[in-house]
N, C-alpha and C positions, 0 to 999 in steps of 0.2 A: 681234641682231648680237653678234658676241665679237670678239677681238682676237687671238685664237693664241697670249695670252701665262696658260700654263696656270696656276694658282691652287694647285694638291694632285695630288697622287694619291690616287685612291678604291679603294676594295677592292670588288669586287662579292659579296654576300653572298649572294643568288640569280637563280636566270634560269629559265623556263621556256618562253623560245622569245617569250613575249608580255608579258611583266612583267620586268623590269629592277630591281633594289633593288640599291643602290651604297649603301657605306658611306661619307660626305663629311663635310667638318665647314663646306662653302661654307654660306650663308644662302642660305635658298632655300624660299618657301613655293610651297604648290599654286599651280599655272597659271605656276609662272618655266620659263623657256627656261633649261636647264640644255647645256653644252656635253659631248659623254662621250665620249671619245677621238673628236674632232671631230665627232659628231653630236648636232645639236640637235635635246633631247628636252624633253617639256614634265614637270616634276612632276606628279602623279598622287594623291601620298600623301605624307607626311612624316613620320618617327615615329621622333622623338630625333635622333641620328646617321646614320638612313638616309633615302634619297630613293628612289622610285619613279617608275618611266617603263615607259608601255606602248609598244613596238615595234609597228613595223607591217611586213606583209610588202617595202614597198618598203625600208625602212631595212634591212630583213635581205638582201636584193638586192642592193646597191649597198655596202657596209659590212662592215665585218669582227666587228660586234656579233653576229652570227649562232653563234660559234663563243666566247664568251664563258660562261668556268666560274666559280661559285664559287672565292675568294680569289685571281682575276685582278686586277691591276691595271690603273686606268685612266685617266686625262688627265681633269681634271674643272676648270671654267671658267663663271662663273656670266652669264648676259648679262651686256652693256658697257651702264649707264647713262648717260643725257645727264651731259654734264657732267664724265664721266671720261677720263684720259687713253688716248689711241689709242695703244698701246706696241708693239705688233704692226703688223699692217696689216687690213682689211677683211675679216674670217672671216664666212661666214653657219651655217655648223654644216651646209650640204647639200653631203653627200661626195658627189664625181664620180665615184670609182673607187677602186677596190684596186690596191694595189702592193707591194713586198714590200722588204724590207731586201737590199742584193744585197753589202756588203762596207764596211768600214772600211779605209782605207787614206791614207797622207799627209797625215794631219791629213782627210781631206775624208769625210763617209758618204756614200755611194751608196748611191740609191733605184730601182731598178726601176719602167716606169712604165707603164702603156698609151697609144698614139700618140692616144689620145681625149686625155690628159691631157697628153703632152708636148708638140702643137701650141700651149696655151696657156703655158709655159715658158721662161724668158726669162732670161740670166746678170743678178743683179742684181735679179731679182724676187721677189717672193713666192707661196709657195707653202704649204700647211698639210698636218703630216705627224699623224696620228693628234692632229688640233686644234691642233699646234704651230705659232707663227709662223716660218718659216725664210726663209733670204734662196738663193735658189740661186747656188752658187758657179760649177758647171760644169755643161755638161751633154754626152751625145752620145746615140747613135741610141736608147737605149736605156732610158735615166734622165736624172738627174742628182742632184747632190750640192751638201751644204750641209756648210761649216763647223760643227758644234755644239760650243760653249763647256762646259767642266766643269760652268757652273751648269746648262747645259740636259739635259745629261747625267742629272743627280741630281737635278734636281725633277721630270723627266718620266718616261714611260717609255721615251723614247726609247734612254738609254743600258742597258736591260736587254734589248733590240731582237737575236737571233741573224741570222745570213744564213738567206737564206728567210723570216723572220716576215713575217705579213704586216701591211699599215699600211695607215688613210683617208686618201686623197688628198683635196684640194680645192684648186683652182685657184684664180688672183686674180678674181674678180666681174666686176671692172674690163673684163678683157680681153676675156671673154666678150659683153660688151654691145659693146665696140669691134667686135669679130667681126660681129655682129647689123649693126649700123650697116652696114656697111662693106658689106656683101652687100645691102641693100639692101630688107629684107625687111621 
């Protein structure tokens, strides 16, 4: 489990489609759940300043890791241990969907989103954008948009983000299961 509240930006050193080496400086041995632009990967390998994570064809499906180069940047966030504070809200690291950065405007970012994903979206709630915690400010048919503060700007990748990039979605947990409940299933 993480918290959406990122740790570093990692540099990825290489990628071949099924191996992942990010250059980090989080602590992280073999078998941790490592957060990587919100998808939770397991270490693989460790070797000085970089980590290792094998990809598998669903994470390449569902995630925008698929299209990940050498000296990319990336959102890097180490599991949440017992006993640490919850500063975010409820991250599991399993991205729902792709979305895309769709404009900056009035103080608020808009995020483009798929109706898989904005069903679960709520003014006021959380939402995880490429692993980040965000509170969504607005929303309408389409997206919605968060507030981001200057710190969230420069610690994440968030503020290096053009219109059209594209970004992992993950939805709040929570909702989903209300969903489940509620239908009866």
């Amino acid at each position: 489990m993480f918290t959406g509240i990122v740790r570093e930006r990692g540099r990825v050193v290489a990628f071949d489609g099924a191996r992942l080496v990010v250059a980090a400086g989080i602590a992280a041995e073999v078998g941790d759940s490592v957060a990587v632009s919100g998808v939770c990967l397991t270490v693989v390998e460790r070797d000085g300043g970089t980590l290792a994570f094998d990809v598998g064809a669903e994470t390449l499906t569902r995630s925008t890791l698929g299209a990940l180069e050498p000296g990319d940047e990336v959102n890097v966030e180490p599991a949440l241990r017992a006993g640490e504070p919850l500063g975010g809200h409820i991250v599991q690291g399993h991205v729902d969907g792709v979305g895309s950065l769709r404009r900056i405007a009035e103080g608020l970012t808009w995020f483009d989103a798929p109706a898989s994903i904005l069903r679960y979206c709520v003014e006021k709630g959380s939402v995880a954008v490429d692993g980040t915690s965000l509170t969504i400010a607005a929303l309408d048919e389409g997206g919605f948009a968060a507030a981001l503060v200057p710190h969230t700007l420069a610690e994440t990748t968030l503020g290096t983000l053009e219109p059209g990039d594209p970004v992992n979605l993950e939805v709040d947990v929570i909702a989903k299961y209300v969903e489940r409940l509620t239908m009866g299933r």
